[in-house]
N, C-alpha and C positions, 0 to 999 in steps of 0.2 A: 049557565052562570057559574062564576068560579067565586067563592068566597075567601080572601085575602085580608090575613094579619099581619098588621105592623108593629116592630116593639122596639121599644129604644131602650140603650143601656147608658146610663147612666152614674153616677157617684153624687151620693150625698154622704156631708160632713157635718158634726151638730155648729162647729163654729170655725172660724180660721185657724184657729190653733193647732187644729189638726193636719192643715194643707201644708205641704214645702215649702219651703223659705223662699224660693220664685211667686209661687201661687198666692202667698201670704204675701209677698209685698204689693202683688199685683192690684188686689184687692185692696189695700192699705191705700196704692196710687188712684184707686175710683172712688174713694172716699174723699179725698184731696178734690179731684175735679168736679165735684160735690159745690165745693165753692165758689164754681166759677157758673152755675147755671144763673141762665135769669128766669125765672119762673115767678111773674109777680101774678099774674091769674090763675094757674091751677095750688100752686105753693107745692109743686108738688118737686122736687129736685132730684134729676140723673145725673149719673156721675159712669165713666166707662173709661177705664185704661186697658190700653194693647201694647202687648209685646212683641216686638219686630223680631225677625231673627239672628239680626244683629245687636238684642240686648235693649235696645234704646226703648223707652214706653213713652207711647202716643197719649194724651189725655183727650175728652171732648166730654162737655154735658150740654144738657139739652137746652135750646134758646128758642126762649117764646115769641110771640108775636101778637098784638092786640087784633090783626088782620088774621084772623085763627081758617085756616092751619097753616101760615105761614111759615111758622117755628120749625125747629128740626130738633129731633132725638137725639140725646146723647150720641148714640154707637154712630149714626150717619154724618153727625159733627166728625169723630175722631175720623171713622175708618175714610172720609172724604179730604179729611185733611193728609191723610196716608196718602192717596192716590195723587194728589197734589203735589206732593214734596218728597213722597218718596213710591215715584211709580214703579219703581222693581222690586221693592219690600218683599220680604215673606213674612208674612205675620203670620206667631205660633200660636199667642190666645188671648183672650180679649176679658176681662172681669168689667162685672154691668151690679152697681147697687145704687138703690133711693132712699131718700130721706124727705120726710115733711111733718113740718109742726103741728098738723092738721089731726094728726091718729097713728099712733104704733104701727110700722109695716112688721108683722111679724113672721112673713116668710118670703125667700127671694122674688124678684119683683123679675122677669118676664121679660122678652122685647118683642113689639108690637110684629107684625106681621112686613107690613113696608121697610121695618130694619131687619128682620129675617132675611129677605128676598135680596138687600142690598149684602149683609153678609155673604151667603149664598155666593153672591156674585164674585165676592173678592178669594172666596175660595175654590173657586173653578176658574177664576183667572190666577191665581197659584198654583193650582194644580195638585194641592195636598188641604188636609185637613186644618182647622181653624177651631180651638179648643174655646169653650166659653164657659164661664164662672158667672153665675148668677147666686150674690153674696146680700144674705141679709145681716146690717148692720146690729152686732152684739147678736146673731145668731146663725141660724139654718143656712150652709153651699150646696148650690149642687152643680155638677162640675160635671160638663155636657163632650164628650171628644170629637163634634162635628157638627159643625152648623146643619148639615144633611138631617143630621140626626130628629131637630125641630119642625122643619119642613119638607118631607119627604115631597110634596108633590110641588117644588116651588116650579116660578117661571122656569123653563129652560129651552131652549128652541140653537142645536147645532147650525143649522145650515144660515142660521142670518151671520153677516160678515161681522167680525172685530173691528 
């Protein structure tokens, strides 16, 4: 038996302020698609903007469905609209925050596991790293330089075709 660590490196920041004028708008623009979730059952609202490498940012939030789990997550909203409209993209980094009326989120809110793995994907179809800002509103970044970095052991399987 061989015993094996894994450690991820990270950056945390106490608020935007601190981040780059890219990173900080970045995060400004997932606040914005904030607005556009429909979330009447959980109340719970995602908001995720990506930055292509040509400048331009994607928005997407999350839209529910009464036929649960119908709905899709913010990040598979945007990064599927990426692949749609813009299939040769290189996206450099993506900012993911929520908001809901319901109780204070007081530290960055996460992406589920199935938007993990869809990440993942768009970053091995790039070919380079995918930088992710997970940004709590009025507080705590932390500012991830690879989606790998989250799911070390995701889906991957070479030999099935493209």
């Amino acid at each position: 038996m061989n015993s094996i660590n894994l450690n991820i490196t990270f950056e945390r920041y106490a608020d935007i302020s601190e981040l780059t004028l890219p990173d900080r708008t970045l995060c400004e623009r997932s606040e914005q698609a904030l607005r556009t979730s429909y979330s009447p059952y959980s109340k719970f609202r995602v908001g995720t903007a990506i930055r292509l490498a040509s400048g331009e940012i994607v928005l997407g939030s999350n839209q529910e469905n009464l036929a649960y789990p119908s709905g899709l997550c913010a990040e598979r909203v945007a990064l599927f609209s990426i692949g749609s409209t813009y299939p040769d993209a290189v996206i450099e980094s993506m900012a993911i925050t929520a908001q809901t009326d319901n109780f204070e989120i007081l530290k960055p809110v996460t992406s589920c596991g199935g938007c993990l793995q869809v990440m993942v994907e768009f970053e091995r179809k790039q070919n380079a790293p995918i930088e992710v800002i997970f940004y709590c509103l009025n507080g705590e970044v932390l500012k991830v330089p690879s989606v790998k970095s989250l799911i070390p052991f995701a889906f991957v399987e070479d030999r099935l075709e493209r």
